[in-house]
mmCIF file of the N, C-alpha and C atoms, coordinates in Angstrom:
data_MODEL
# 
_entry.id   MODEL 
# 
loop_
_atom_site.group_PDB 
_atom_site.id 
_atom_site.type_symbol 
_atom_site.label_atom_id 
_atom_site.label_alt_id 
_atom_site.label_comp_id 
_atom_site.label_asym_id 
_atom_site.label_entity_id 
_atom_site.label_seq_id 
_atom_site.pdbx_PDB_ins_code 
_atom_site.Cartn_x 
_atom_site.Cartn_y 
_atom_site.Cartn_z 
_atom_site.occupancy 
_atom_site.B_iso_or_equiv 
_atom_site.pdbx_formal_charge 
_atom_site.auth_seq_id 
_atom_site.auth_comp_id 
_atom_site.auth_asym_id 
_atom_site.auth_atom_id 
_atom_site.pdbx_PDB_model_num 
ATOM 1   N N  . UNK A 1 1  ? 10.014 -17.714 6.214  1.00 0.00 ? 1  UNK A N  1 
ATOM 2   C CA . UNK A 1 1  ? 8.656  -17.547 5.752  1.00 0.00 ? 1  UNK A CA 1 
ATOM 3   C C  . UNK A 1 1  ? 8.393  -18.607 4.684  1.00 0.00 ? 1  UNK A C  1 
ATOM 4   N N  . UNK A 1 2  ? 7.565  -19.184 4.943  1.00 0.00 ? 2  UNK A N  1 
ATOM 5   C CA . UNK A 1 2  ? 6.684  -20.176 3.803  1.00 0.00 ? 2  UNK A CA 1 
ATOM 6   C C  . UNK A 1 2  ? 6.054  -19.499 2.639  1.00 0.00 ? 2  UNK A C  1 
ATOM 7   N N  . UNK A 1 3  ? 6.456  -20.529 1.385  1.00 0.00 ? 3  UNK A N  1 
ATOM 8   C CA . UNK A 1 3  ? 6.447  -20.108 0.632  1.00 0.00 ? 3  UNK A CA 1 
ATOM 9   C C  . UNK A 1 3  ? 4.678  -19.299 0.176  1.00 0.00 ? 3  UNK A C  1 
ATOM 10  N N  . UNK A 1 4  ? 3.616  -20.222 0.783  1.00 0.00 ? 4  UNK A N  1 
ATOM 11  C CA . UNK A 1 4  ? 2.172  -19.801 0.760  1.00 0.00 ? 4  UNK A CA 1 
ATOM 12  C C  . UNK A 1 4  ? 1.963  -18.677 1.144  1.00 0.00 ? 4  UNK A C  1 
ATOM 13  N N  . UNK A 1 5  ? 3.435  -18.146 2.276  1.00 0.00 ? 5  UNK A N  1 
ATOM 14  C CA . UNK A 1 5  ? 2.761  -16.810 3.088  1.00 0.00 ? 5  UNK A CA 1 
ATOM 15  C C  . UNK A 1 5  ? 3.656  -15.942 2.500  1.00 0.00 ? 5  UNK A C  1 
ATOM 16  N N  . UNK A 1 6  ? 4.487  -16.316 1.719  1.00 0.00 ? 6  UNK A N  1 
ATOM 17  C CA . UNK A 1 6  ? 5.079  -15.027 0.928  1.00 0.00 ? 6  UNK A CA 1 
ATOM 18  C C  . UNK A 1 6  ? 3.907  -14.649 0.149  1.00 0.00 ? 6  UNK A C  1 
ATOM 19  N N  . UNK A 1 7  ? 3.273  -16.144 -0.907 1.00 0.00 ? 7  UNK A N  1 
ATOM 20  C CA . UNK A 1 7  ? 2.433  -15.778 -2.147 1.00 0.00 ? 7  UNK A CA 1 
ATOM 21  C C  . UNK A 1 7  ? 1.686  -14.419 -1.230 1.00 0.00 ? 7  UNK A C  1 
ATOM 22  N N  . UNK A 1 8  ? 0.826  -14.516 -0.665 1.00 0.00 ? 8  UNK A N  1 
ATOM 23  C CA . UNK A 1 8  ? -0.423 -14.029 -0.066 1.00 0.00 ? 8  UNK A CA 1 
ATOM 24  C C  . UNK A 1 8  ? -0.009 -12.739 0.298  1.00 0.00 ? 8  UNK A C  1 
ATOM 25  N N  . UNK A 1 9  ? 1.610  -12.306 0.858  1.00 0.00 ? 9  UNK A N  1 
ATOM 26  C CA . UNK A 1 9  ? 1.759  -11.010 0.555  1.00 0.00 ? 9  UNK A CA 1 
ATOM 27  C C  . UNK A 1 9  ? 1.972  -10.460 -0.275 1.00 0.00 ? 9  UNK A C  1 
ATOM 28  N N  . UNK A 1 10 ? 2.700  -10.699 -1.487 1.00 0.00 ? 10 UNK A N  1 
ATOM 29  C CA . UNK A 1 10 ? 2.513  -10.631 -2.477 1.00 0.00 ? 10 UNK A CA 1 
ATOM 30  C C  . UNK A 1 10 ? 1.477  -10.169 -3.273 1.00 0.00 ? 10 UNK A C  1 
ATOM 31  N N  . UNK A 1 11 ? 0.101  -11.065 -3.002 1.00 0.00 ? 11 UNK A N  1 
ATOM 32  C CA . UNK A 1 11 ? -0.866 -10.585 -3.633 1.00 0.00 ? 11 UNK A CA 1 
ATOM 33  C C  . UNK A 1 11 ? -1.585 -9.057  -3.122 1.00 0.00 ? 11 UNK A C  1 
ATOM 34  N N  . UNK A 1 12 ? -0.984 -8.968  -1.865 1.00 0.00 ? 12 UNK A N  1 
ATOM 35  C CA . UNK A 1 12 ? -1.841 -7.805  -1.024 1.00 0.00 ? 12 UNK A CA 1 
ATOM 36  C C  . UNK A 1 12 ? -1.272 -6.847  -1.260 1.00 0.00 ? 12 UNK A C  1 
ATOM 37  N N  . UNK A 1 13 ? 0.222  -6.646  -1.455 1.00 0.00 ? 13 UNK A N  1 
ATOM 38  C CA . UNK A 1 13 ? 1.407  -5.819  -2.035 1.00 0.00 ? 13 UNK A CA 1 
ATOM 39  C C  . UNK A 1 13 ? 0.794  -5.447  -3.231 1.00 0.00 ? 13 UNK A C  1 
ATOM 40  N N  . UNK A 1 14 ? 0.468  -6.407  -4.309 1.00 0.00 ? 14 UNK A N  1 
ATOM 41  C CA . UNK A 1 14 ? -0.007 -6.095  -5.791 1.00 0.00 ? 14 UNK A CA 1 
ATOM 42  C C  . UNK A 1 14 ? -1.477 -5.231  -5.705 1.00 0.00 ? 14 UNK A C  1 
ATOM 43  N N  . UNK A 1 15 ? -2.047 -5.357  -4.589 1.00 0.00 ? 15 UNK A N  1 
ATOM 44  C CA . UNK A 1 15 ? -3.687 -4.701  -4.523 1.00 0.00 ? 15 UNK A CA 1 
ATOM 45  C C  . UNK A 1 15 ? -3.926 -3.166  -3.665 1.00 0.00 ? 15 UNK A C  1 
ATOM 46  N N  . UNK A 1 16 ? -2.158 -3.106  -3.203 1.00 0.00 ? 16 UNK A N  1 
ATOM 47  C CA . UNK A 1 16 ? -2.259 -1.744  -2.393 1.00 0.00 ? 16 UNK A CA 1 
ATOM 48  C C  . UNK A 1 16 ? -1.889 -0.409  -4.068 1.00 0.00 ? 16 UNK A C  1 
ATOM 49  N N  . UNK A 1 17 ? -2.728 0.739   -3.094 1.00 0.00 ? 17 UNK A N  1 
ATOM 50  C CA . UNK A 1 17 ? -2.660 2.082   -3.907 1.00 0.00 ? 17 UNK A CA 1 
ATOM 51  C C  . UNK A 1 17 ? -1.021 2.639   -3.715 1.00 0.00 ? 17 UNK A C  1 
ATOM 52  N N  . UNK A 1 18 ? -1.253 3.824   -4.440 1.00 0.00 ? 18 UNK A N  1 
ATOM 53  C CA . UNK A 1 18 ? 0.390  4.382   -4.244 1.00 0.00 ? 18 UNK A CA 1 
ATOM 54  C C  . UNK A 1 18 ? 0.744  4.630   -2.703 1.00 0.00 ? 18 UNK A C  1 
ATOM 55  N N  . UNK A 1 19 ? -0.195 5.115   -2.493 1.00 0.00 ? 19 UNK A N  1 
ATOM 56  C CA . UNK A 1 19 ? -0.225 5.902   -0.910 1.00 0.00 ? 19 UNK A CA 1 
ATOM 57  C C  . UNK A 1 19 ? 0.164  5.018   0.124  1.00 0.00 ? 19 UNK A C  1 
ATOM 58  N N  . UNK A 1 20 ? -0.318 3.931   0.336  1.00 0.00 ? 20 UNK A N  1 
ATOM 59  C CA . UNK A 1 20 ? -0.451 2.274   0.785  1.00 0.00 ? 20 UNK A CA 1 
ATOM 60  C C  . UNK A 1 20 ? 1.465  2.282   0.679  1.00 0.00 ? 20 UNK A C  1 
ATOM 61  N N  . UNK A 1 21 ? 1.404  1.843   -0.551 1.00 0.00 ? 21 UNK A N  1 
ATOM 62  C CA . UNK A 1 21 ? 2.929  1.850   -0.531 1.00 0.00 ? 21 UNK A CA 1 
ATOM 63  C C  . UNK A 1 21 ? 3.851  2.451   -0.532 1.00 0.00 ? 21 UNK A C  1 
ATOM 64  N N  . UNK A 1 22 ? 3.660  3.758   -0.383 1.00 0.00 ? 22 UNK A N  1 
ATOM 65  C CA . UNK A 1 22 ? 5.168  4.911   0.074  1.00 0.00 ? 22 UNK A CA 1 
ATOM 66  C C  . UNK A 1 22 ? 5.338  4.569   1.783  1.00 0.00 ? 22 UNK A C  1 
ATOM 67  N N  . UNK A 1 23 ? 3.747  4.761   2.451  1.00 0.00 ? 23 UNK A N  1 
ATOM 68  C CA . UNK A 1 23 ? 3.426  4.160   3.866  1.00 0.00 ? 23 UNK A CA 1 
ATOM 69  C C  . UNK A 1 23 ? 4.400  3.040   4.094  1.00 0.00 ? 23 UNK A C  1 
ATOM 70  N N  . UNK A 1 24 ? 4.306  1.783   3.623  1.00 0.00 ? 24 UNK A N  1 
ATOM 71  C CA . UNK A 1 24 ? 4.678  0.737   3.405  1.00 0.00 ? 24 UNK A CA 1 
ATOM 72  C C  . UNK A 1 24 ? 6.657  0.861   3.752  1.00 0.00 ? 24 UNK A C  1 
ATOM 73  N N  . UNK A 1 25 ? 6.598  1.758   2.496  1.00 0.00 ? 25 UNK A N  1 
ATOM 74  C CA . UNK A 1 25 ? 8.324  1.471   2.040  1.00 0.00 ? 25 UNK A CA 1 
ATOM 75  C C  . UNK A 1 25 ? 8.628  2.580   3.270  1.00 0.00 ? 25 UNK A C  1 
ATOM 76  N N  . UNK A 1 26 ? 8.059  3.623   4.017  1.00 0.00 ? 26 UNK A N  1 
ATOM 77  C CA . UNK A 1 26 ? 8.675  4.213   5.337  1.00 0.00 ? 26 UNK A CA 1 
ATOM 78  C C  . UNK A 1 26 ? 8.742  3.383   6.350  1.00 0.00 ? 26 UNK A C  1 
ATOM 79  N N  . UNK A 1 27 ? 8.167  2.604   6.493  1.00 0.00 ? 27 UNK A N  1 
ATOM 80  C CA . UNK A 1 27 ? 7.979  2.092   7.559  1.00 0.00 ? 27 UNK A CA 1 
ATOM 81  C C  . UNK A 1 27 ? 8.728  0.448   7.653  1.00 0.00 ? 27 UNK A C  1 
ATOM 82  N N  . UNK A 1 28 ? 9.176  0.392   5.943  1.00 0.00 ? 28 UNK A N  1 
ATOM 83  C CA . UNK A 1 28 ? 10.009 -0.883  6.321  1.00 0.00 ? 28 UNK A CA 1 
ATOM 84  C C  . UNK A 1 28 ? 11.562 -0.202  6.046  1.00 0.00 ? 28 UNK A C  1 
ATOM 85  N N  . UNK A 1 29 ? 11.566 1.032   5.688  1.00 0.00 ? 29 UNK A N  1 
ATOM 86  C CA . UNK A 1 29 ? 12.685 1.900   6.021  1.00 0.00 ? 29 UNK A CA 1 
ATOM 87  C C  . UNK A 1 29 ? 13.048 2.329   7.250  1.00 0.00 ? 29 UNK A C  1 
ATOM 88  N N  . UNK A 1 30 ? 11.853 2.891   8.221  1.00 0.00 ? 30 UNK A N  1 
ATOM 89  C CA . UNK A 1 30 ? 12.735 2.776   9.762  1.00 0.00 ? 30 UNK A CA 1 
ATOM 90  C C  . UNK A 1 30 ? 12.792 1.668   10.467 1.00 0.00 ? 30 UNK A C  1 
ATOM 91  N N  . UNK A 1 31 ? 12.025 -0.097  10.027 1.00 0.00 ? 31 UNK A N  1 
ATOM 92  C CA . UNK A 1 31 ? 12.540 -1.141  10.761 1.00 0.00 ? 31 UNK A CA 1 
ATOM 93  C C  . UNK A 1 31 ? 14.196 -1.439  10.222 1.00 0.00 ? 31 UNK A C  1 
ATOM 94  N N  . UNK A 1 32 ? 14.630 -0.966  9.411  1.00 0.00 ? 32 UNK A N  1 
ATOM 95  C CA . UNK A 1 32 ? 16.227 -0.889  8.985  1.00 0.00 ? 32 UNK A CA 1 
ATOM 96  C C  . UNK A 1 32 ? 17.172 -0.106  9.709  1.00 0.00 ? 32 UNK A C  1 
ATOM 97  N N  . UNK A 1 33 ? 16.776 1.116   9.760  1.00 0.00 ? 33 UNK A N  1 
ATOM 98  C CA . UNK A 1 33 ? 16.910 1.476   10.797 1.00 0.00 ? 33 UNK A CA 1 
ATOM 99  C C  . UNK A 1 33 ? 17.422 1.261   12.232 1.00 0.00 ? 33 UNK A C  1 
ATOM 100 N N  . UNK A 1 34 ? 16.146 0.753   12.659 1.00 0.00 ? 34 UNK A N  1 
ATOM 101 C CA . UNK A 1 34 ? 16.225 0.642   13.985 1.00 0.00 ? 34 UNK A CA 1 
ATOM 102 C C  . UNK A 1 34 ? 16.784 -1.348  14.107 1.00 0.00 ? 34 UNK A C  1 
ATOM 103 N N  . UNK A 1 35 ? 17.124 -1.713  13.058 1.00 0.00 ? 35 UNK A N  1 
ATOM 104 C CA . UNK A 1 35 ? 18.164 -2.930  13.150 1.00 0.00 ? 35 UNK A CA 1 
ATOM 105 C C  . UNK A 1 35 ? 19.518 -2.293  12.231 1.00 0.00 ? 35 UNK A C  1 
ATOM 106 N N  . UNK A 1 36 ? 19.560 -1.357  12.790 1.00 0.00 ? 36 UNK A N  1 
ATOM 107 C CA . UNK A 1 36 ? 20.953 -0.805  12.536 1.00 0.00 ? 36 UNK A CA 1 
ATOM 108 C C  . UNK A 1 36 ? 21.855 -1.604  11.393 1.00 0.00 ? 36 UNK A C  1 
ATOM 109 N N  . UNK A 1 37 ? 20.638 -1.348  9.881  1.00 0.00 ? 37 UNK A N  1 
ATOM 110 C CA . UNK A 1 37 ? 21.563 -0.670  8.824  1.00 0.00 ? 37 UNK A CA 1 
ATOM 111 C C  . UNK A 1 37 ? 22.916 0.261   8.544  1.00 0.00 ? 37 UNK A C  1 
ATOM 112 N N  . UNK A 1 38 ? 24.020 -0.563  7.919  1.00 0.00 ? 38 UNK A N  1 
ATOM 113 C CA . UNK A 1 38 ? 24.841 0.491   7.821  1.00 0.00 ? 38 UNK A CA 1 
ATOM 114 C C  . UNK A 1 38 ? 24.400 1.895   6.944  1.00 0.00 ? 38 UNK A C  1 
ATOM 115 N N  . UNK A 1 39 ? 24.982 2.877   7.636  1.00 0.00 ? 39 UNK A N  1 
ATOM 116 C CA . UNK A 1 39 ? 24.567 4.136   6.630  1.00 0.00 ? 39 UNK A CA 1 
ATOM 117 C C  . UNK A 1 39 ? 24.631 4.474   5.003  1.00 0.00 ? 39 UNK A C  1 
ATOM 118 N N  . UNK A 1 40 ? 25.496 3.616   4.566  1.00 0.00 ? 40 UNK A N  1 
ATOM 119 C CA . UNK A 1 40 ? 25.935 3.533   3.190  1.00 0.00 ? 40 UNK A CA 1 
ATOM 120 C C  . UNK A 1 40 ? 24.671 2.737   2.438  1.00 0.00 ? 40 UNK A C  1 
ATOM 121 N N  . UNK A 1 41 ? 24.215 1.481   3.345  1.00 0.00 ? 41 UNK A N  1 
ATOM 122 C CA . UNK A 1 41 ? 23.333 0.781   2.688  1.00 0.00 ? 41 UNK A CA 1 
ATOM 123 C C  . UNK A 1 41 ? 21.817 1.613   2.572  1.00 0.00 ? 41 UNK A C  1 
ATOM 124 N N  . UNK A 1 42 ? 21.790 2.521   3.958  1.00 0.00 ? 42 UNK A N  1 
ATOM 125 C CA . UNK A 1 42 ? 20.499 3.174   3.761  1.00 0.00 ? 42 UNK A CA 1 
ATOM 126 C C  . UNK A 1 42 ? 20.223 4.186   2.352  1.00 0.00 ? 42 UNK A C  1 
ATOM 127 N N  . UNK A 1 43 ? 22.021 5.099   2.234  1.00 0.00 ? 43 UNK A N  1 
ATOM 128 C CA . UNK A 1 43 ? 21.836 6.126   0.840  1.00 0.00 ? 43 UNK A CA 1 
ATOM 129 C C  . UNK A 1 43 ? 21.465 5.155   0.038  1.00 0.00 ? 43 UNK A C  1 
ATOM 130 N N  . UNK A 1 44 ? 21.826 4.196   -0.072 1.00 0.00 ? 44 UNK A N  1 
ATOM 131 C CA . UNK A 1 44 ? 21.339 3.327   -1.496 1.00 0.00 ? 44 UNK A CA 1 
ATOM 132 C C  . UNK A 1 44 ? 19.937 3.003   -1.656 1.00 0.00 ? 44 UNK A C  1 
ATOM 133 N N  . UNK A 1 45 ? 19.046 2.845   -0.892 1.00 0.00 ? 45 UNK A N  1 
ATOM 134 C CA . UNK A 1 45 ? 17.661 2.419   -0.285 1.00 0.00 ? 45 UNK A CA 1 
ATOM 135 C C  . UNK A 1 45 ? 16.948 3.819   -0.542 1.00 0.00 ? 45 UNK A C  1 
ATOM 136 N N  . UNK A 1 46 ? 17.640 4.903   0.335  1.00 0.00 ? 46 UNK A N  1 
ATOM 137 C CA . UNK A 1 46 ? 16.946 6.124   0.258  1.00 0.00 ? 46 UNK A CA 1 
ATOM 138 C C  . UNK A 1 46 ? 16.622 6.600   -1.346 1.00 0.00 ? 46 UNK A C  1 
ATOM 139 N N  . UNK A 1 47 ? 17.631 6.247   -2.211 1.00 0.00 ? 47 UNK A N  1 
ATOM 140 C CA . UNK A 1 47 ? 17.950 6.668   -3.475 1.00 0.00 ? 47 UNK A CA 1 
ATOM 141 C C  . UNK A 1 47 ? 17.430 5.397   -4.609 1.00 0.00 ? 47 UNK A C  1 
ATOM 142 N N  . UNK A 1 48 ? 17.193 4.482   -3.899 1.00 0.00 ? 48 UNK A N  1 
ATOM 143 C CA . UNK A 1 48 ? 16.195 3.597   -5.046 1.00 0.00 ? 48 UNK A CA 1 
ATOM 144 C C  . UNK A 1 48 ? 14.951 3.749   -4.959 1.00 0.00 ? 48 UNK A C  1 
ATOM 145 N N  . UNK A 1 49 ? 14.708 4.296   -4.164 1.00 0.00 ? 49 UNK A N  1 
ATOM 146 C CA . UNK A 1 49 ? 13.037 4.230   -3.416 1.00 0.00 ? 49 UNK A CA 1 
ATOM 147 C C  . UNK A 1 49 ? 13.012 5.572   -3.802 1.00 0.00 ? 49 UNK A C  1 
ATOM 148 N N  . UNK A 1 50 ? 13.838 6.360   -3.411 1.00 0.00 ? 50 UNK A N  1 
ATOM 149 C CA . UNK A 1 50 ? 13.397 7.856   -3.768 1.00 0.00 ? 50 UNK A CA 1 
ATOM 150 C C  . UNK A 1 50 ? 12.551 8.458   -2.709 1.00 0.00 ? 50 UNK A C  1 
ATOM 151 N N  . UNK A 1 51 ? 13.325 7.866   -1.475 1.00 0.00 ? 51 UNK A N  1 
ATOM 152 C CA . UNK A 1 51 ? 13.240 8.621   -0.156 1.00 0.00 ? 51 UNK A CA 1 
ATOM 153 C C  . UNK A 1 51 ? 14.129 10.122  0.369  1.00 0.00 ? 51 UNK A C  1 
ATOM 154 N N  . UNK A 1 52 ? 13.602 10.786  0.973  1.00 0.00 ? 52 UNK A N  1 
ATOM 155 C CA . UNK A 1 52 ? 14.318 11.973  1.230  1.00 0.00 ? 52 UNK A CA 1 
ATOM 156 C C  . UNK A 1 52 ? 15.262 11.884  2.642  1.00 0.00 ? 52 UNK A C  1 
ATOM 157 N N  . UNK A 1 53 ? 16.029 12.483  2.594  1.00 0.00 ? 53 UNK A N  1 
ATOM 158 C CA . UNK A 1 53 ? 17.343 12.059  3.575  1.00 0.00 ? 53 UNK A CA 1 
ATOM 159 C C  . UNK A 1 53 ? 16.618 12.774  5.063  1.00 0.00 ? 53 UNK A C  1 
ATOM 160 N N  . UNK A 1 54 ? 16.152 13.892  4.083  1.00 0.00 ? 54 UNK A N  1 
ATOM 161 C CA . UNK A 1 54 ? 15.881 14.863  5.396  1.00 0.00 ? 54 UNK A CA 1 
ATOM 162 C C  . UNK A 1 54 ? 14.327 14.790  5.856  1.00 0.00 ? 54 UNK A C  1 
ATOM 163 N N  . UNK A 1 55 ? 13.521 13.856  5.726  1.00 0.00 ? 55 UNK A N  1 
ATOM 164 C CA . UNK A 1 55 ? 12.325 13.181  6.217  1.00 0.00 ? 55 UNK A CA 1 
ATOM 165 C C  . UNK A 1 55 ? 12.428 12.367  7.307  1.00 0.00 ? 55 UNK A C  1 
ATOM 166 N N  . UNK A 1 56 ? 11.886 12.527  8.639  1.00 0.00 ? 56 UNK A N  1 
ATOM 167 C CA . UNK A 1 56 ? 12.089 11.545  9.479  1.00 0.00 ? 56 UNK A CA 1 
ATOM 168 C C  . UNK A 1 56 ? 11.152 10.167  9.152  1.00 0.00 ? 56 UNK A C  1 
ATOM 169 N N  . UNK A 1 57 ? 12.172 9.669   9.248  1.00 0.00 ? 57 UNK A N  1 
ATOM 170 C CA . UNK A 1 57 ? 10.820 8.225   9.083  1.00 0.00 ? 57 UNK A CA 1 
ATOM 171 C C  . UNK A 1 57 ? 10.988 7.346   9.934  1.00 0.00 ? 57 UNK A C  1 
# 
């Protein structure tokens, strides 16, 4: 990714609500997932984010 098209998410990242971004962090939690994250790396993810184990996402 170029560096212009990081800025620009970035800025859209900085302009989303809470809601926007819990959405956000599930959904770049099951593309981990489904590129088969080891399980150890997900508790760590689940537990910085302050995701629930027992939530499907």
């Amino acid at each position: 990714m170029d560096e212009a098209t990081a800025e620009m998410i970035e800025r859209a990242i900085d302009q989303m609500t809470k809601e926007e971004l819990n959405e956000l962090t599930k959904h770049a939690y099951r593309r981990l997932v489904e590129l088969g994250t080891s399980e150890s790396n997900l508790v760590g993810i689940r537990a910085k984010y302050g995701l629930n184990e027992k939530t499907n996402y």
